[in-house]
N, C-alpha and C positions, 0 to 999 in steps of 0.2 A: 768073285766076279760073276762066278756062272747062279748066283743066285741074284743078285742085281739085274742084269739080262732076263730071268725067268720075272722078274716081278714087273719090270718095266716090259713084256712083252704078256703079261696079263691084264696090268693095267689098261695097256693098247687096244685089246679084244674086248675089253670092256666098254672104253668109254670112247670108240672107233669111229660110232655115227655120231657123236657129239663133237668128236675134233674136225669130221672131214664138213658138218654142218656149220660149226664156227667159220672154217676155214672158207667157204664159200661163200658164207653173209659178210667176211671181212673185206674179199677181193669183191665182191661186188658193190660195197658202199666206197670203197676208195675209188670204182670204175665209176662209178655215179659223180661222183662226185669232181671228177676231173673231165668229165663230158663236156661242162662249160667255162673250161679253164684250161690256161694253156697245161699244167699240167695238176695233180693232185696237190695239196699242201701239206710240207713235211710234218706240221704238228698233227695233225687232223691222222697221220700214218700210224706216226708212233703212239700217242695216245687212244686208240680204237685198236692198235695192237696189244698192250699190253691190260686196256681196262675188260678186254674179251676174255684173255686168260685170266684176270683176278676174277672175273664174275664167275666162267664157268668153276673155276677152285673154291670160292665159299659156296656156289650152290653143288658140291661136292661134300661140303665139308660136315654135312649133317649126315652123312651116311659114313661119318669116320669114327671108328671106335678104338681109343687106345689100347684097352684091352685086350684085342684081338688081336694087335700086333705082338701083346705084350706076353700073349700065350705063346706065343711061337720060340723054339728053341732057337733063337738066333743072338749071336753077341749084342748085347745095347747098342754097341757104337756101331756098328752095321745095321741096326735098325732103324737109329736118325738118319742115317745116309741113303736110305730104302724108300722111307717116306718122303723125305726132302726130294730126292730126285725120281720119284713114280709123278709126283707135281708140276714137275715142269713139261711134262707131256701136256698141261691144258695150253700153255704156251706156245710150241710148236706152230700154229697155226698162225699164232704174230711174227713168229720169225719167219713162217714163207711169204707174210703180207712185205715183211721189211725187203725181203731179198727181191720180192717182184717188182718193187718201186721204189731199188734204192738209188734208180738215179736221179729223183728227185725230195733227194733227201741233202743236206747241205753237208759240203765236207769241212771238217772241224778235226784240226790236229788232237784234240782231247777227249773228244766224244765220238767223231767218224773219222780215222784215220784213214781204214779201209774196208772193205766187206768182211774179211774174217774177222779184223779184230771187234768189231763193230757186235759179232753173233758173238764172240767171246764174254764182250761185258755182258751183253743183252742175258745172255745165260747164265752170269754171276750175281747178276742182278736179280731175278727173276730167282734163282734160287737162294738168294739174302733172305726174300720176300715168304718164299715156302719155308724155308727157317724161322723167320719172326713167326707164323704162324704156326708150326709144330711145335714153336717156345709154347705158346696163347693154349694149345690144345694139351700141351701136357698140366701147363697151372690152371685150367677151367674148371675143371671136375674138382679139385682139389678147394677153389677159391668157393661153388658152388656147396660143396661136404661140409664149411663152417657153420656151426647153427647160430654164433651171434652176429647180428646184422653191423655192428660196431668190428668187428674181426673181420670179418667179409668185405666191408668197405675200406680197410686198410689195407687188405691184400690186395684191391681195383685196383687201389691207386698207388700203390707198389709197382704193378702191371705197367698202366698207363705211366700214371708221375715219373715214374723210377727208370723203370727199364725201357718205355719207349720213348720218353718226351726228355729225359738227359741223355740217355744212351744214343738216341740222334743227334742230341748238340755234341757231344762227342764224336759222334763217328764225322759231322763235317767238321768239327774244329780240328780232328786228328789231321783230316785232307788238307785242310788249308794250312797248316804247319807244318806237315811233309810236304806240300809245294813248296812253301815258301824257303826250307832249306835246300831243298833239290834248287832251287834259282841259285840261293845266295852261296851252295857250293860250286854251280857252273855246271850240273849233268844233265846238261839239255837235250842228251839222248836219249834219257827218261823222259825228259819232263813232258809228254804228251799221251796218248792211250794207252804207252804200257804202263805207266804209272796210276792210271784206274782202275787197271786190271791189276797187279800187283796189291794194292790197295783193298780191292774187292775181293780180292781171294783171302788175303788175309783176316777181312770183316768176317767173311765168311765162316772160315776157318777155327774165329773166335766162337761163332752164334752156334756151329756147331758140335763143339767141345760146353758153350751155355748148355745147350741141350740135352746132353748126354750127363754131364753133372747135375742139374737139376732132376731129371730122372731121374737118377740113383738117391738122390738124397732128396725125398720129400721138405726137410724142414726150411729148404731154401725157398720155396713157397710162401711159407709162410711169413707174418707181419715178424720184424727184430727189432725195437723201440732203441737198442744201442746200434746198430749197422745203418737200419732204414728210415729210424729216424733220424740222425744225422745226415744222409741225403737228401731228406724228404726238408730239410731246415736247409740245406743247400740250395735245394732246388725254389724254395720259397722264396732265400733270401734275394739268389741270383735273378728273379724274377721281380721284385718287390723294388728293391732297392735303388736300382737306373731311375725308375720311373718318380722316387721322390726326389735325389740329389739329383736330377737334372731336370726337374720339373722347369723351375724357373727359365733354361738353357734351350730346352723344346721351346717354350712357348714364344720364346724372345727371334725363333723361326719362325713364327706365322706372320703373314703379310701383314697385320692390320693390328697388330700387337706393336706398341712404341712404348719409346720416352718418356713423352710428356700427356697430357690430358685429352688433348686432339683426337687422337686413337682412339681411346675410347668412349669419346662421346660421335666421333662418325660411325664405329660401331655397334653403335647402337643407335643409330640416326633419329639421333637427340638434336635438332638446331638450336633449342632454347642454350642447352649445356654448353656445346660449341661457341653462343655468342656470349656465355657469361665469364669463358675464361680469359683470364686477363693475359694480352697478348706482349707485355711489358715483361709478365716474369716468366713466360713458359714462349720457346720461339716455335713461333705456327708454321714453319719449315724444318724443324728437326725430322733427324732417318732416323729410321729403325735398322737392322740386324742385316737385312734385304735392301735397304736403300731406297725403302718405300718413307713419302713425306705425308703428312693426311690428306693433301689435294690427293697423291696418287693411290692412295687407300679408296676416296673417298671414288675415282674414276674405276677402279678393279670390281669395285660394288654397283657400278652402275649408279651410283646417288648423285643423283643430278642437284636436289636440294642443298645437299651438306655442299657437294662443289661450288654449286654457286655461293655459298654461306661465306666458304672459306675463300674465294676470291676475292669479295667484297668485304671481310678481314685484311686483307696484303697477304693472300698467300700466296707464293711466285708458282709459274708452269710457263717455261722458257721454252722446252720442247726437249734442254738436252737434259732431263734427267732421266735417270735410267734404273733400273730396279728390276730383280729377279721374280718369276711369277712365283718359284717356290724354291728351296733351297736344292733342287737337281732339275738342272733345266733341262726342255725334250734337247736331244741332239741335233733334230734338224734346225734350231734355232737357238746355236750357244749364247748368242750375245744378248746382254741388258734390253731388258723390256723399255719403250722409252713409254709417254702417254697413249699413244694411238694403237700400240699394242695391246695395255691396259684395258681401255678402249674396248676394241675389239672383242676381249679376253672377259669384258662385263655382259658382252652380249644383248645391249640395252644400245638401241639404234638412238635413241634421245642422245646419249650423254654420247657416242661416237661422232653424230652430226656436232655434235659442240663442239668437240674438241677439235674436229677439223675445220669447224668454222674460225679457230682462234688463228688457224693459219701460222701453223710453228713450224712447218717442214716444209721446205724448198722442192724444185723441180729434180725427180733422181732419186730424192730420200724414200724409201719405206716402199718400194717395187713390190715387196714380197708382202705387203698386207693382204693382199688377197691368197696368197698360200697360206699365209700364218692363220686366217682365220678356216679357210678349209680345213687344216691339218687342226684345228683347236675345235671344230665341228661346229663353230658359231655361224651358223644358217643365217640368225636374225640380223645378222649385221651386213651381208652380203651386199642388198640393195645397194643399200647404205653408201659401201665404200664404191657403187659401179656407178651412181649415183654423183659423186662427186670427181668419176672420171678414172676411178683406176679400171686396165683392163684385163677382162677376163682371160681374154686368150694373152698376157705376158709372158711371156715365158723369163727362168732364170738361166743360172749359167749353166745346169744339166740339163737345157731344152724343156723344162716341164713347165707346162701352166698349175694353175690354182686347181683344175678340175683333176690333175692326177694325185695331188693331195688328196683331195677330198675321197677319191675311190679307192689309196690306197691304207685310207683308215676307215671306208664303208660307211660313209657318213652321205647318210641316201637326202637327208637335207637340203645338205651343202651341194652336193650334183645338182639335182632336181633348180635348184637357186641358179648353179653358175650355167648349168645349160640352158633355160629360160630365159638367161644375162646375154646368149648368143658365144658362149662357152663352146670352143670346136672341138667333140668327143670323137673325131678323126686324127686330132694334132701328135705329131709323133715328137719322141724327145728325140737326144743324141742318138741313144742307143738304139733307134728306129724303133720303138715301141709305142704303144697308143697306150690311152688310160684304162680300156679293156683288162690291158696283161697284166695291170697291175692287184687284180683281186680273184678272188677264188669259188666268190660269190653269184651263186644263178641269178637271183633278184639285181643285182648290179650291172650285170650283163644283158640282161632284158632292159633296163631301164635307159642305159648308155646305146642298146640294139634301136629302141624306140625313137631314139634324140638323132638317128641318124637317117630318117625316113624323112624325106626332102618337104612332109606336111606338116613334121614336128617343125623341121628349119622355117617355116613359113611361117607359125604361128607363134616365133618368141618374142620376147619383148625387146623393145630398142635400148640398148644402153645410153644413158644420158650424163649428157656433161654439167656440173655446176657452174654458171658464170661466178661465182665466189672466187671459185678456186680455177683460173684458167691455166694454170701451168700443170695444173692434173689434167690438158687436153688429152684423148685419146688419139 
């Protein structure tokens, strides 16, 4: 213990103006950075935490010689543990960034329970990472020592192939299979941040016993054509394999992939093709996989030509067909895509003005086209649909118009559009919030700042109604 102390209290005097320099370029780009926001953003935290200590650790890491550990009369297995934790000292500096802003960090029973347990993973973590890399520094010299360049490439990717690119699918498949029994036994007392910790120390635990046995025994370095390449055919296969036997099963999830001939002559917006196929033996309303027809391929694409082609074919578009934009739809919008979502989602103001010209949706239907296309960043459509009467300031049922979509995916387009449109960047939701609070972003903030200077309100444009469509009155 009292040598562990004396090494990590060397290390300290050492690299002392580098951690307290870290540490104050860290807190001050999080204070920068929450100057024009209600508060800092928790990724922006944790990642500028930990990518500070990985940086200043590899620019460390050339002044590391194993050697010189290795002259030291000290047991091996106290020496992996020496060097793994003298490392986490470049760290330090992200865990006072986390502790100083961790109330705006989200609470998560699995990941932030609480502030200790929170510094516990962060510190099993962080020394996983100093282990993987004292694994790299003990086989480098060793992989570098091979004179044939065939030998030397096989120990790489032993390195990489082997031990870090299975050995990770491992370490989360291990996770996700001790979750899933911790559920299906009922130990729900676990089942949250001590079970990462638990988990992580045993990672640990392992990488550090790798460490200490590859040390001792050189030969584990190197290439074994009976050990390594049987993983290395493992790791081939297991990678190879999905991508042929479900080739066909992927592709039969793309929107615009069918049935019948349609498909692929709107994908390829071929009209000659389209009218050559004979509509007796192939139905020009067949679905695909998604519940997409070739009319609603033909809308998703923006192809106004093939649409009209296939209209003038008998292809139907009643209004109520519905179809997924992709086999995981966003959240805020679970349900079936109908056409005017499509629509929207092609980004191609021609074929939206058609499709609302065919007049398929009644008064009520489709309120939220205008968040759908904010929240989808389709700018070009915007007029479009204020144009025909929907309005900008609608709010839904959580109080929010189109314009807090739009800001709170930083879709400076789609603002710039719906406040222009007469978009109110004062309107608050339920929660009393404006579209302000919703980003993190300085340029966002100035530009929603600008919209609310009584010469911006003067100079936007009027929203207009289409006599087409009078039950889109505003």
């Amino acid at each position: 213990m009292k040598l562990i102390l004396h090494h990590l209290t060397s290390e300290y005097k050492i690299h002392a103006k580098v951690m307290w320099f870290t540490l104050v370029i860290l807190l001050a780009i999080c204070y920068a950075l929450s100057i024009d926001a209600s508060k800092v953003d928790s990724v922006q935290i944790i990642w500028y935490s930990l990518v500070a200590g990985m940086v200043t650790s590899s620019a460390y890491k050339k002044d590391f010689s194993l050697k010189y550990y290795t002259a030291m009369p000290i047991p091996r297995d106290q020496l992996i543990l020496i060097i793994v934790l003298g490392r986490v000292l470049y760290f330090i500096p992200g865990a006072v960034t986390l502790t100083v802003y961790y109330s705006a960090l989200p609470r998560d029973p699995l990941f932030n329970h609480s502030w200790p347990l929170l510094m516990i993973t962060y510190f099993i973590g962080i020394s996983i990472f100093n282990a993987i890399q004292v694994l790299g520094d003990i086989e480098n010299p060793r992989i570098e020592s091979v004179p044939g360049r065939f030998e030397s490439f096989l120990m790489f990717f032993k390195k990489i192939g082997i031990n870090y690119i299975l050995g990770s699918s491992l370490l989360v498949g291990g996770f996700i299979l001790i979750k899933s029994s911790v559920e299906v036994l009922g130990l729900h007392f676990i089942n949250n941040q001590f079970l990462i910790i638990l988990y992580g120390g045993a990672v640990l635990t392992f990488l550090m016993y790798r460490c200490h046995h590859i040390f001792l025994n050189e030969h584990l370095s190197y290439w074994s054509w009976k050990k390594d390449g049987a993983l290395a055919t493992l790791l081939i296969a297991a990678s190879i394999f999905p991508a042929i036997a479900f080739k066909q099963k992927a592709a039969n999830f793309a929107y615009n992939h069918g049935p019948t001939p349609y498909f692929q002559a709107v994908d390829e917006i071929d009209q000659l093709k389209l009218r050559r196929i004979d509509t007796k033996i192939h139905d020009i309303n067949a679905k695909n996989e998604l519940g997409y027809t070739p009319i609603l391929v033909a809308v998703r694409n923006g192809d106004l030509d093939s649409f009209i082609t296939l209209k003038s074919m008998g292809a139907s578009l009643t209004g109520d067909e519905i179809a997924s934009a992709s086999p995981l739809d966003p959240k805020k919008f679970k349900e079936k895509y109908n056409s005017l979502k499509l629509a929207i989602l092609s980004n191609n103001p021609k074929m939206l003005e058609t499709i609302l010209q065919q007049e398929l949706y009644g008064q009520g239907h489709n309120l939220d086209a205008l968040h759908f296309a904010a929240h989808n960043c389709k700018a070009a459509v915007i007029p479009t649909l204020i144009e025909f009467g929907f309005n900008p300031n609608q709010a839904l049922e959580n109080g929010q118009s189109s314009l807090f979509y739009a800001t709170q995916t930083n879709c400076y387009s789609a603002v710039l559009e719906l406040a222009l449109h007469g978009a109110d960047v004062k309107l608050k939701d339920k929660s009393g919030k404006e579209p302000k609070d919703y980003t993190k972003s300085f340029q966002m903030h100035h530009v929603l700042k600008r919209f609310e200077s009584k010469k911006m309100q003067q100079n936007r444009l009027p929203a207009s109604t289409n006599l087409a469509n009078p039950h889109l009155k505003r």
